[in-house]
Structures are given as C-alpha cells and as structure tokens.
ROSE-4610 file (N, C-alpha, C; in Angstrom, 1 decimal, always signed):
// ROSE-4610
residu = [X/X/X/X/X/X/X/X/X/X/X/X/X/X/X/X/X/X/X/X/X/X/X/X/X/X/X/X/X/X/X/X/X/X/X/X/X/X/X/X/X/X/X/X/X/X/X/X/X/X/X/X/X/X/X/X/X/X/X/X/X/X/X/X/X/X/X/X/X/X/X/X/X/X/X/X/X/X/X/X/X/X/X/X/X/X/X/X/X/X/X/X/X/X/X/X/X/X/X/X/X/X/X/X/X/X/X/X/X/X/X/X/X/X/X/X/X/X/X/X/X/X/X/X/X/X/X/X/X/X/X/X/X/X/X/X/X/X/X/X/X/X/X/X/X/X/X/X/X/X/X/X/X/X/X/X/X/X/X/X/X/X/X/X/X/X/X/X/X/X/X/X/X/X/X/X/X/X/X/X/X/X/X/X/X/X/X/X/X/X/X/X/X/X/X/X/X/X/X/X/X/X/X/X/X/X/X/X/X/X/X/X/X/X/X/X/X/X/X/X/X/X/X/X/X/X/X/X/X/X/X/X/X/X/X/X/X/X/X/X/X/X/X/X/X/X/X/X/X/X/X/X/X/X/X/X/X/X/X/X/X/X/X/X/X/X/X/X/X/X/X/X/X/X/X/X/X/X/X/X/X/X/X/X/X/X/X/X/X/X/X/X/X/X/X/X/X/X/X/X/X/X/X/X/X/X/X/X/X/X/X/X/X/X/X/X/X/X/X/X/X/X/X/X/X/X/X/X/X/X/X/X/X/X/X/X/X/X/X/X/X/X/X/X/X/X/X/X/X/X/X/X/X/X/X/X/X/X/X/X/X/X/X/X/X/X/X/X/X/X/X/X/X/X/X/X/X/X/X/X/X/X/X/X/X/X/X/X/X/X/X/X/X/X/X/X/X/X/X/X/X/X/X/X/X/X/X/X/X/X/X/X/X/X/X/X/X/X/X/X/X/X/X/X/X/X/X/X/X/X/X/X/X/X/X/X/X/X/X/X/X/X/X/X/X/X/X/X/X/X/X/X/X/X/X/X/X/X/X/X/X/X/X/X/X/X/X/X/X/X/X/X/X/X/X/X/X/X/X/X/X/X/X/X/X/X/X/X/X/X/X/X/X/X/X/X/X/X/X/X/X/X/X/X/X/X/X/X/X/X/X/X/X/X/X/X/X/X/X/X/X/X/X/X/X/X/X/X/X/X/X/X/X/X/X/X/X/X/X/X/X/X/X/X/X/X/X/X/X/X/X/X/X/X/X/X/X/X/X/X/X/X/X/X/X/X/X/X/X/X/X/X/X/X/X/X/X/X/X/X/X/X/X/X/X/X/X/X/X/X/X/X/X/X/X/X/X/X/X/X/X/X/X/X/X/X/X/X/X/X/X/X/X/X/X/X/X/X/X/X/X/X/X/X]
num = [1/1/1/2/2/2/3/3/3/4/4/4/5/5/5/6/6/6/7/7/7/8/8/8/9/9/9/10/10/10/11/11/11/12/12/12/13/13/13/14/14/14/15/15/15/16/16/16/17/17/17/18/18/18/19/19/19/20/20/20/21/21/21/22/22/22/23/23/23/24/24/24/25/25/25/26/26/26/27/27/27/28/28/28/29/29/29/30/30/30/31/31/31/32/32/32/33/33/33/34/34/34/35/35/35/36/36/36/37/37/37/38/38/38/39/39/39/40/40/40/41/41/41/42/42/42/43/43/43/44/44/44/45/45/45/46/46/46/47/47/47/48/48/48/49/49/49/50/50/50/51/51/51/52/52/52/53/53/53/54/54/54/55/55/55/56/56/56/57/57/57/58/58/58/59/59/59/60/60/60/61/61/61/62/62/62/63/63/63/64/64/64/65/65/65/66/66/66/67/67/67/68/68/68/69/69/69/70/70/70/71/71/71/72/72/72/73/73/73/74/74/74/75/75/75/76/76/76/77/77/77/78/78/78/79/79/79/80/80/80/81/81/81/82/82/82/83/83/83/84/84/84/85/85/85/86/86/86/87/87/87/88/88/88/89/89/89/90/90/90/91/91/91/92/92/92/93/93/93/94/94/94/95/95/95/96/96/96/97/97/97/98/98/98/99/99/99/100/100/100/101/101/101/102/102/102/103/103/103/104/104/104/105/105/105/106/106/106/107/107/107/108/108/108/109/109/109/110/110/110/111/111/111/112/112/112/113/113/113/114/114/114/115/115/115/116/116/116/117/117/117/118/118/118/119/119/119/120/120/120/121/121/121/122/122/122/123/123/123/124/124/124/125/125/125/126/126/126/127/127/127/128/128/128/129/129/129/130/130/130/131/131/131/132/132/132/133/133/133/134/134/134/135/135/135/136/136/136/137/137/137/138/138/138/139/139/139/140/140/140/141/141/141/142/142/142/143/143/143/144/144/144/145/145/145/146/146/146/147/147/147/148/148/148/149/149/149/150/150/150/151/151/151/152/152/152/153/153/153/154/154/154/155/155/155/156/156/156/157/157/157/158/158/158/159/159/159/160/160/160/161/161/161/162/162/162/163/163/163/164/164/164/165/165/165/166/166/166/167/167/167/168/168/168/169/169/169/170/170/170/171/171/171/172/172/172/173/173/173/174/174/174/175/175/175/176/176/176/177/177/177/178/178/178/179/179/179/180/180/180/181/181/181/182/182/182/183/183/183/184/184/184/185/185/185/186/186/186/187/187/187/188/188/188/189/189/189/190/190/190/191/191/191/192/192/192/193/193/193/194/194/194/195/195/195/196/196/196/197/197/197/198/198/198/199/199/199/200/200/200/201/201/201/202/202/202/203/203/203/204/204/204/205/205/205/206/206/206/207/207/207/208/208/208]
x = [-73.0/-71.6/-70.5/-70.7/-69.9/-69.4/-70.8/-70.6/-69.6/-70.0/-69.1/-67.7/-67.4/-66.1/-65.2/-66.3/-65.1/-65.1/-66.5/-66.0/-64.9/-65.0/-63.5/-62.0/-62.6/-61.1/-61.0/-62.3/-61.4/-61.2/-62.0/-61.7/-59.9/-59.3/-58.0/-57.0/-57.7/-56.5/-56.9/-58.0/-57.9/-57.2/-57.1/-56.3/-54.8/-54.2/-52.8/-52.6/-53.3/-53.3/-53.2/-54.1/-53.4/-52.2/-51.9/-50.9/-49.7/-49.5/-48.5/-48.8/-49.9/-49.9/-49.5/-49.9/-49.5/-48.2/-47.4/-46.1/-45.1/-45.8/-45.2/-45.6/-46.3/-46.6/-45.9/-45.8/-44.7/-43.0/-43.3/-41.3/-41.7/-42.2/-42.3/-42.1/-42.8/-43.2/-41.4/-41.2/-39.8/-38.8/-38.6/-37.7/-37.9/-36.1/-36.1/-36.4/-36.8/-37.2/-36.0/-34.8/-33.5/-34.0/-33.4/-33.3/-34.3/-35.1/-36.3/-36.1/-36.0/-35.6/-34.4/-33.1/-32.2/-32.7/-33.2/-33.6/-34.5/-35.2/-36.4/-35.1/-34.2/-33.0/-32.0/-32.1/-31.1/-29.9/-29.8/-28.6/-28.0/-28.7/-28.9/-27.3/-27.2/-24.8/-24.1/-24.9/-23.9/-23.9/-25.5/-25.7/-25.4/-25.6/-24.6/-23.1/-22.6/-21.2/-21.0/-22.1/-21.8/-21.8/-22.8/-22.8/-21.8/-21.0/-20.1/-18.7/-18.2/-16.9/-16.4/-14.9/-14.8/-13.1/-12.6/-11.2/-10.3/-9.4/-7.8/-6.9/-5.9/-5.0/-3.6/-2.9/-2.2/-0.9/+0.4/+1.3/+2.1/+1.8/+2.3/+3.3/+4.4/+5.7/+6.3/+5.9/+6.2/+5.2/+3.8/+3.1/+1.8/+1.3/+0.5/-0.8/-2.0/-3.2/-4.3/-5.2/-6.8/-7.9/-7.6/-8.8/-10.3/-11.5/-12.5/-12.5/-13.0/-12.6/-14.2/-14.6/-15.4/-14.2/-14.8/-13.9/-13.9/-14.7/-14.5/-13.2/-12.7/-11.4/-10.0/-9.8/-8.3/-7.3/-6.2/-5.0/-4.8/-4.9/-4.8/-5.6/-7.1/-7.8/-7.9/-7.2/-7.2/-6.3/-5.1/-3.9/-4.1/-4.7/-4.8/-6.2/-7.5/-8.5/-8.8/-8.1/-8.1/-6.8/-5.9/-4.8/-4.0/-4.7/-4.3/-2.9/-2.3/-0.6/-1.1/-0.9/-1.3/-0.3/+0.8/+2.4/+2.1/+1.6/+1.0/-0.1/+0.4/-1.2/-1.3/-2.6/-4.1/-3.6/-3.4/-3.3/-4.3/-4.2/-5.3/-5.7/-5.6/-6.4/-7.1/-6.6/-6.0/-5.3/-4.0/-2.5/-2.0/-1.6/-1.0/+0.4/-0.3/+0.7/+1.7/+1.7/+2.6/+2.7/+1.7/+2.3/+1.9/+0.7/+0.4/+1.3/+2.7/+3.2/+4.0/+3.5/+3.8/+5.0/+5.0/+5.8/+4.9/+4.7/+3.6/+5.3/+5.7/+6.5/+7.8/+7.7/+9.1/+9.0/+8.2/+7.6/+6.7/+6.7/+6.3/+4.7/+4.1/+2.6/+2.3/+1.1/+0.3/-1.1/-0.7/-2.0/-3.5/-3.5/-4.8/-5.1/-4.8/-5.3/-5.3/-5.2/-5.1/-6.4/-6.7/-7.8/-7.1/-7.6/-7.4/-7.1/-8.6/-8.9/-7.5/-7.0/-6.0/-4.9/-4.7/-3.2/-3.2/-4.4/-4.4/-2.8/-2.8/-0.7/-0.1/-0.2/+1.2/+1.5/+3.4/+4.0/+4.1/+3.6/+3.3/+4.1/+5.1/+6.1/+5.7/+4.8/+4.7/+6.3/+5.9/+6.8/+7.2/+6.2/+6.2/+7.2/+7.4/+7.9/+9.9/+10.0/+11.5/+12.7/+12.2/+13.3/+13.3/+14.8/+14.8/+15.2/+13.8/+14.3/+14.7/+15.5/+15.8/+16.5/+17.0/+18.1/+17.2/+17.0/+16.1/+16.9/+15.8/+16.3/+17.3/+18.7/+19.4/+18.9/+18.0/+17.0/+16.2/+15.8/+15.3/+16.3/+17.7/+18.4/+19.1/+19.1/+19.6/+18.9/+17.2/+16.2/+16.3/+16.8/+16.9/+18.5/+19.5/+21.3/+20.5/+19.9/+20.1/+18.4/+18.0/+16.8/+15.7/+15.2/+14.5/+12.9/+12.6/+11.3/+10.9/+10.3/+9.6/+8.3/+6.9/+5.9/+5.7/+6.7/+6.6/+5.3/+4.5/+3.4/+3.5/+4.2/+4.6/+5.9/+6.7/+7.9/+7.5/+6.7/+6.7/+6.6/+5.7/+5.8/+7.4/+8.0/+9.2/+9.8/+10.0/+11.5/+10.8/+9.6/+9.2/+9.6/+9.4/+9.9/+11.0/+11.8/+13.5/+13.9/+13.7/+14.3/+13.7/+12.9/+12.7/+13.2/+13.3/+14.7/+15.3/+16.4/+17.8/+17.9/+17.0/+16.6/+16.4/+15.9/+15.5/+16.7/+17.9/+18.7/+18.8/+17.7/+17.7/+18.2/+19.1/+19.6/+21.3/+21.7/+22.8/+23.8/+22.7/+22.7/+21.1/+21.4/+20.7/+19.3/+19.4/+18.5/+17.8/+17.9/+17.7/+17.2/+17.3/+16.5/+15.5/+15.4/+14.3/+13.6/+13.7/+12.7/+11.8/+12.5/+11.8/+11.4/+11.3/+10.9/+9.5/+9.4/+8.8/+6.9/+6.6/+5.7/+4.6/+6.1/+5.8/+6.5/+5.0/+4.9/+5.3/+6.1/+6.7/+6.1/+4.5/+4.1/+5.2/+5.7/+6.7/+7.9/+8.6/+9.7/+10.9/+10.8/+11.9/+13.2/+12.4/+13.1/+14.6/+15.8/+16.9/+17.1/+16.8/+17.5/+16.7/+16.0/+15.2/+16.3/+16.8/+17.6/+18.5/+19.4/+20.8/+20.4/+19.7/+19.3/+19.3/+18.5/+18.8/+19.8/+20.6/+22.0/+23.2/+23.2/+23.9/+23.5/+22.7/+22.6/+23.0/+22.5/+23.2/+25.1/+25.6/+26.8/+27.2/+27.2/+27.6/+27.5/+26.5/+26.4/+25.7/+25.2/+24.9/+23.3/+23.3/+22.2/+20.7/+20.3/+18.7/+17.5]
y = [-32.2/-32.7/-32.3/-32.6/-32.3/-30.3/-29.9/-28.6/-27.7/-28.6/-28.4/-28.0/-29.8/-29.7/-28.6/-29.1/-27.5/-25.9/-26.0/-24.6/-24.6/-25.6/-25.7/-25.3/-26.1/-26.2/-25.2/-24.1/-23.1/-22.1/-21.9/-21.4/-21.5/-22.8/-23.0/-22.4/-22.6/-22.0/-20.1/-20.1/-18.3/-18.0/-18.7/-18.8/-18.5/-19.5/-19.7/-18.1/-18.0/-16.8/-15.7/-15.4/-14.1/-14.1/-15.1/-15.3/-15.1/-15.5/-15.3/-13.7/-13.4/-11.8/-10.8/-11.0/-10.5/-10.3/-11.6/-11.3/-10.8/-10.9/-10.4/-8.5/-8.4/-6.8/-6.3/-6.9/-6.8/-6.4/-7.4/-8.0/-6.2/-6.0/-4.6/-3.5/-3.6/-1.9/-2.4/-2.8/-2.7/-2.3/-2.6/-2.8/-1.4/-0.8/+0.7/+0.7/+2.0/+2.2/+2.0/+2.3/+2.1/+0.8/-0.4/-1.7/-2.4/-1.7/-2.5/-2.1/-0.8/-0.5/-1.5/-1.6/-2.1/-3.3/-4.0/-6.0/-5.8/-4.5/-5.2/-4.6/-4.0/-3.4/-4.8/-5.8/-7.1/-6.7/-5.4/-4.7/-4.3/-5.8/-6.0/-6.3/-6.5/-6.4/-5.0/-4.7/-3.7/-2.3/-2.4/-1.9/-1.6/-2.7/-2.7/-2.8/-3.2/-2.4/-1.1/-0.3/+1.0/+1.5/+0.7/+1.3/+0.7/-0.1/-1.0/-0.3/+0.1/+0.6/+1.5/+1.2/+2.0/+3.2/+4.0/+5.0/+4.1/+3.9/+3.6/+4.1/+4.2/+5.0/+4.1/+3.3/+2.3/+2.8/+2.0/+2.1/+0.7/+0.9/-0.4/-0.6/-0.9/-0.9/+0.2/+1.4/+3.1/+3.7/+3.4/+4.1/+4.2/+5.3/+5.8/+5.5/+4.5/+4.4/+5.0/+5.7/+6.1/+5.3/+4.7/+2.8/+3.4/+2.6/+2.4/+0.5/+0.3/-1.3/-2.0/-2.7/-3.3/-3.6/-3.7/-4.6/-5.7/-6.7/-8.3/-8.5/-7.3/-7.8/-8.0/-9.0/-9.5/-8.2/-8.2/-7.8/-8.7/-9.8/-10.6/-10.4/-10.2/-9.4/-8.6/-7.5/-6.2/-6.2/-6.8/-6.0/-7.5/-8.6/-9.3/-8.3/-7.6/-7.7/-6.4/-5.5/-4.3/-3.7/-3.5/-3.2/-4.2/-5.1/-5.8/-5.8/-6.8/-7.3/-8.6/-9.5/-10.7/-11.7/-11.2/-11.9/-12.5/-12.1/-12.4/-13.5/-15.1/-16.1/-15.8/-16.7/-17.2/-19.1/-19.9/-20.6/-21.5/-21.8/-22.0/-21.5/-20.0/-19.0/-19.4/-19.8/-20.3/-19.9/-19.7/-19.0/-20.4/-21.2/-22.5/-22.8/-22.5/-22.3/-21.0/-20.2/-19.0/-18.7/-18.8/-18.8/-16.9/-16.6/-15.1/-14.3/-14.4/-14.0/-12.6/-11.5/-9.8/-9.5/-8.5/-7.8/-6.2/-6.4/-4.9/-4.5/-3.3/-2.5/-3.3/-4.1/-4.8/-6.0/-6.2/-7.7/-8.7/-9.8/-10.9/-11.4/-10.9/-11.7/-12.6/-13.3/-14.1/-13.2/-12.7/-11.5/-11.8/-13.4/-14.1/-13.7/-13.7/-13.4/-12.1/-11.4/-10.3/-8.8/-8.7/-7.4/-6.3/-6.1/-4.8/-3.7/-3.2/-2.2/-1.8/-3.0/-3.0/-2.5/-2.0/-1.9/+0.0/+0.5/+2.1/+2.7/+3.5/+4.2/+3.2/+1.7/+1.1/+1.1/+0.3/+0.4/-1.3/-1.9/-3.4/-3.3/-4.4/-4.9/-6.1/-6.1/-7.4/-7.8/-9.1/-9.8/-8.8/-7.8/-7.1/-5.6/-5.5/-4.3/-4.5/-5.9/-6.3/-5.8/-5.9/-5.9/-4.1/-3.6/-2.3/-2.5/-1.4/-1.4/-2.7/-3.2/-4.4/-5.1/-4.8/-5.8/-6.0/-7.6/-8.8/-8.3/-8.7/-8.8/-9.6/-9.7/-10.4/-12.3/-12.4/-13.6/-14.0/-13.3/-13.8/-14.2/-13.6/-14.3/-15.3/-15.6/-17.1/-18.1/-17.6/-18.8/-19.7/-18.2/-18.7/-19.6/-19.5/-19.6/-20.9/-21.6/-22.5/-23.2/-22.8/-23.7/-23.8/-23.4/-22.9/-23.0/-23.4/-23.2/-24.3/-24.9/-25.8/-25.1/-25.1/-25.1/-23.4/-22.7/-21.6/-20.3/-21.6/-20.8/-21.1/-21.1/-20.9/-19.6/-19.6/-19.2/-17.1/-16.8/-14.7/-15.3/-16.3/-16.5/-16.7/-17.4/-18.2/-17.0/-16.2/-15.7/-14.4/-13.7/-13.2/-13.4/-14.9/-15.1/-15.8/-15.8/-16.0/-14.7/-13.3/-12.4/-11.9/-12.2/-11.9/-13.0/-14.1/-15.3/-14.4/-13.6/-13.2/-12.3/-10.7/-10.5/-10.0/-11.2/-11.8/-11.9/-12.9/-13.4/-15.0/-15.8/-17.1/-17.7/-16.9/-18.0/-17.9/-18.8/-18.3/-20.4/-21.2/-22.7/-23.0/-24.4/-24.5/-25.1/-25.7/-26.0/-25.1/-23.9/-22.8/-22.4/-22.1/-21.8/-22.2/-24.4/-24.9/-25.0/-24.2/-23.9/-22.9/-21.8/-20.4/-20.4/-21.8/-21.2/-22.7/-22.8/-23.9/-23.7/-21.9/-21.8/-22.0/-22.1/-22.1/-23.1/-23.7/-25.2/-25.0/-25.8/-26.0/-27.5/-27.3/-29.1/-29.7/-29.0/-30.0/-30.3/-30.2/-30.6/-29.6/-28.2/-27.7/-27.0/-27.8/-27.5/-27.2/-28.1/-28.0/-26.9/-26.8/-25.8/-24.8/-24.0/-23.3/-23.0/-23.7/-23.5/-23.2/-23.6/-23.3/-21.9/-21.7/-20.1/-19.1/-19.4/-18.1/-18.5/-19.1/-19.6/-19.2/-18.9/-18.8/-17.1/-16.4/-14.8/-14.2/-15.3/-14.9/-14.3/-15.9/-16.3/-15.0/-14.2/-13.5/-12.1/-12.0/-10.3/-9.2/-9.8/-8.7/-7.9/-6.5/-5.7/-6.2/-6.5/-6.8/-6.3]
z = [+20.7/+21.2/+20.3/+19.1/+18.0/+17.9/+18.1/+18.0/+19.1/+20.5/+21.3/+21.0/+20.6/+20.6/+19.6/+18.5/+17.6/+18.2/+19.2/+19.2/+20.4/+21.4/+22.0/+21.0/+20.1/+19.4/+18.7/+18.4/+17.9/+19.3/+20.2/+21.1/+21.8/+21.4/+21.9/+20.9/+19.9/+18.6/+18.8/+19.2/+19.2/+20.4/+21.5/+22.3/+22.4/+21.5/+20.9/+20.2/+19.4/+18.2/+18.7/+19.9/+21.0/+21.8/+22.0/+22.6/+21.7/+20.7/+19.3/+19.4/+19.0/+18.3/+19.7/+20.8/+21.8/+22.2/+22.2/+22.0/+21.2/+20.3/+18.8/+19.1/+19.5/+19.6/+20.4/+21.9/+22.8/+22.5/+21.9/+21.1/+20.2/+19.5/+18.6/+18.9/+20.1/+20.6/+21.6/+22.1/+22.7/+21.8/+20.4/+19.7/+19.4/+19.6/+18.5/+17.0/+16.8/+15.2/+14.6/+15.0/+14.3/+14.1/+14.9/+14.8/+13.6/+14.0/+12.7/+11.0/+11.5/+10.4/+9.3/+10.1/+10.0/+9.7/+10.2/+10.1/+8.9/+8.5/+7.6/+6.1/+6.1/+5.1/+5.5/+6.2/+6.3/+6.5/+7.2/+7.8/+9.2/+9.8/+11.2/+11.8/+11.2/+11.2/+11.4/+9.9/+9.2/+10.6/+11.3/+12.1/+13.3/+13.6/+15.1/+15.3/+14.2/+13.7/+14.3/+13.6/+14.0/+15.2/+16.0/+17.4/+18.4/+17.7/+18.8/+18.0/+16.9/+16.5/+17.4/+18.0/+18.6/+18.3/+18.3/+17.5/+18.4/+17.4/+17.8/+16.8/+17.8/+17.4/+17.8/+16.9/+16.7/+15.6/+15.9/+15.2/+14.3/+13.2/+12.3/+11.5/+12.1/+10.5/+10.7/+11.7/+11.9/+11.1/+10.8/+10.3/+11.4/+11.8/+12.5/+11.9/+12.3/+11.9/+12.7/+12.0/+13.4/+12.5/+13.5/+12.7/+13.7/+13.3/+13.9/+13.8/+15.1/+15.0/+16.1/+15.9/+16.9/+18.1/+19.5/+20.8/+20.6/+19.5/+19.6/+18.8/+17.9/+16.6/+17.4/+17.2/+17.4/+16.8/+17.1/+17.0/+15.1/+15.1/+14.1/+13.0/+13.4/+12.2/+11.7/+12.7/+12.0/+11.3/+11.4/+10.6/+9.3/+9.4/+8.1/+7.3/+7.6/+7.3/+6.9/+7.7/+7.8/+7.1/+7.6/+7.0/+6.4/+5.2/+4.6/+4.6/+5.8/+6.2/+6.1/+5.4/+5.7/+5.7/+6.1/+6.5/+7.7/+8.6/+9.8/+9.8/+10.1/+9.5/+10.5/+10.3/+11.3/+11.1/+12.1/+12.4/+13.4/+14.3/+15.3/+15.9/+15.6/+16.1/+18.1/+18.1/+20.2/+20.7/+20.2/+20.9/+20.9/+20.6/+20.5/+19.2/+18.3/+17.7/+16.7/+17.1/+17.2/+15.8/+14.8/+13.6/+13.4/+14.4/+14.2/+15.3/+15.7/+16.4/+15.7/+16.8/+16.2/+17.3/+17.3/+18.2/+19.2/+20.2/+20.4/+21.3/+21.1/+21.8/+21.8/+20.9/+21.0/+21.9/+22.3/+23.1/+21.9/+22.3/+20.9/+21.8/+20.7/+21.7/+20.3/+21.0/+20.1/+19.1/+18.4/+18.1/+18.0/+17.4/+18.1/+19.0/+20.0/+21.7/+22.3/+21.4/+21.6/+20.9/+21.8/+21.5/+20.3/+19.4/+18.8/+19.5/+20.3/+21.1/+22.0/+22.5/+23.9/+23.7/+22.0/+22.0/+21.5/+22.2/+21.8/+22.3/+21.1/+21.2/+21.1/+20.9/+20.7/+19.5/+19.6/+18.7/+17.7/+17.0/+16.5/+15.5/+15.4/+14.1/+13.5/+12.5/+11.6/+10.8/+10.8/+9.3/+8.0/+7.7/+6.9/+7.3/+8.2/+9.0/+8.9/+9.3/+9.0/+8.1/+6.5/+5.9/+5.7/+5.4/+5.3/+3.5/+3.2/+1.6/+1.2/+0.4/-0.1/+0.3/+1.3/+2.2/+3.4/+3.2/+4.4/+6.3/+6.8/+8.2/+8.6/+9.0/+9.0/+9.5/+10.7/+10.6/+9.2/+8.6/+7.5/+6.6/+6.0/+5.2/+6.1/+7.5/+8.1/+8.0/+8.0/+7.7/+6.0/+5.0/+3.5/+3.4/+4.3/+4.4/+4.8/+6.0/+6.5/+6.6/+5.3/+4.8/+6.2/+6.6/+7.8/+7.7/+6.8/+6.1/+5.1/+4.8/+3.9/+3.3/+4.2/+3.3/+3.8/+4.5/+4.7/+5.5/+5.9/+6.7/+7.9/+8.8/+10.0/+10.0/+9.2/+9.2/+9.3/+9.4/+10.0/+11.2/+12.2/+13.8/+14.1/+13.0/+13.6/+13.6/+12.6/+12.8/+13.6/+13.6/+14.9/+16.7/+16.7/+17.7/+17.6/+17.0/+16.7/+17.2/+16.4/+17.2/+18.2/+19.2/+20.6/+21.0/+21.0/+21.8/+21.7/+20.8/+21.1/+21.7/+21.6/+22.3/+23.6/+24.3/+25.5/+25.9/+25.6/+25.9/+26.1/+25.5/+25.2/+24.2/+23.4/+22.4/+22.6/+24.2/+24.1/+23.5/+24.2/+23.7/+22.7/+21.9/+21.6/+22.1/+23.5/+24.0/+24.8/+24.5/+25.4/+24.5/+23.4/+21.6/+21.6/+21.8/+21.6/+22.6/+24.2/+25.0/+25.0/+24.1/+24.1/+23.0/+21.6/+20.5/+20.9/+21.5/+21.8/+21.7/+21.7/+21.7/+19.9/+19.0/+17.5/+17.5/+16.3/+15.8/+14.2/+13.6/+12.1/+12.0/+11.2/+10.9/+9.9/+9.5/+8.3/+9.0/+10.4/+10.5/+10.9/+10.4/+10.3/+11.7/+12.7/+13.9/+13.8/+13.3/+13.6/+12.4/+11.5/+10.7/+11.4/+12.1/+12.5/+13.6/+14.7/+15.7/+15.4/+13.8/+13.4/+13.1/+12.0/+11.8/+13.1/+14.2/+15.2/+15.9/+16.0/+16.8/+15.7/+14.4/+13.5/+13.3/+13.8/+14.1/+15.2/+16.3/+17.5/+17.7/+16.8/+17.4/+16.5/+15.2/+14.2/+15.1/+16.0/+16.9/+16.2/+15.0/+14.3/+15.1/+14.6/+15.4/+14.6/+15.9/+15.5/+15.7]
C-alpha cells in the first residue's frame, strides 16, 4: 500500500515536471535568438529600444534636430531628457496643470500629452527659446516688474501661456486673463500678480 502511494506521488510530481519542462521548451523555441540573447546580456530594454526608435525631424528654439525617439516619449521627455531644456517642468504629468506648457507652431499645448513622434517638421518654442541674447521676453521682465512668481516652478507654463492669451486675443480684461490662464495652476498663490503681468504687456502693445 505504502509502495503504492509513493509511486503515485512520484508519478504526479513527474507529471508536473513535464509539464514545466514542456512549456519551458515551447516558451524557447518560439522566442527569437535575438531576444534571448538580449535577456540572458539583461538588455531586454536596451533592445527593444532599438526596434521601436523611430527618425524625427523636429524644430527647437530655431534649431533643426534628427532625433531617434521611441512612439511612447512625450513631447515633455524629449526636450527635458533628450535635448536637455529642462525650463519646461514635469508637473502632473496629466495635462492639468500647465506647468509643461510649449508652444508647437505658435499654438500652446500641454507637452505632457503630447507624442514626440506627432510633431515631425514642427516648429516648438520652449521657455528657453524666449529671451533674445540678453534682453528677457518682454512677459518675462513683467513677471520679475510685478513679482509673478514665488517658488518659480510653475512660472515657463505661466508665461508660455501668458503669451498665447495675448496672442489669442484674451487678455483684453482681466477676467478674460483668468479664464484663459485658467488651465495653469501657481500652488503658492501668485494669481493676481500673474494677471497684472500679462495685462501690464498687453496694455504697453509691445511685439510678442
């Protein structure tokens, strides 16, 4: 009786053990030699990188870039990670609060939400792109005139989208300021000096 049972019991464990090795041989012979290769070198990333990068051809600040980029990279990753601009934060990385707000073509998107890939031939203006030579964007020295900024990591969305309100044609009142600037959050407060500053560029006419 006894002898029985063990040989049940190993008969169920040799059982199991083909079943493992079987599938494990299955799972093997499917798998490319690249791929293995790659996993047993722990460069199962670095790998499929390469087969997913794809050429763009993108314009930054007026400089012409031919990037290779995966399709999952943000608009926001490339130009903080890649083209080390890092004037441009990462905030909630949602589109919520506007602190990664660019310009593609002269239009203000959220660069979070936005594909790398999508913007082949455009033209993108970071925070960094603004001042000419040493004299600031005229919104940047209204943000410093009328204190616009506190802990200053919101403030490249703000005045991004400060000059698309004007722009646009929404900064002709101030409540018309704080509906269009409504998509960018300042945690510290600085709303009203923020509305004086683009309402204090507007009312002056100067070219933006």
């Amino acid at each position: 009786m006894i002898e029985r049972e063990e040989e049940k019991f190993l008969t169920c464990d040799s059982r199991r053990d083909f079943l493992k090795q079987g599938s494990l041989y299955t799972a093997l012979a499917l798998t490319p030699a690249q791929l293995l290769k790659a996993a047993d070198q722990n460069a199962d990333e670095t790998f499929a990188a390469m087969l997913e990068q794809m050429p763009l051809n993108i314009t930054v600040n007026g400089k012409a870039h031919v990037l290779k980029v995966e399709p999952r990279v943000t608009l926001l990753d490339l130009l903080r990670e890649q083209l080390e601009l890092t004037g441009t934060k990462k905030g909630c990385d949602h589109g919520q609060c506007g602190a990664c707000t660019v310009h593609i073509d002269g239009i203000r998107v959220n660069s979070c939400l936005t594909l790398a890939v999508m913007n082949e031939g455009k033209k993108v203006t970071t925070i960094e792109g603004l001042a000419i030579g040493g004299d600031l964007h005229p919104l940047q020295a209204a943000f410093i005139k009328h204190d616009g900024f506190q802990c200053g990591y919101c403030t490249p969305g703000q005045i991004m989208s400060g000059i698309a309100c004007i722009k646009e044609g929404h900064a002709e009142t101030k409540s018309s300021i704080r509906e269009y600037m409504s998509g960018n959050i300042c945690r510290c407060g600085a709303y009203p000096n923020i509305v004086d500053a683009i309402e204090d560029v507007k009312k002056r006419g100067v070219r933006i």
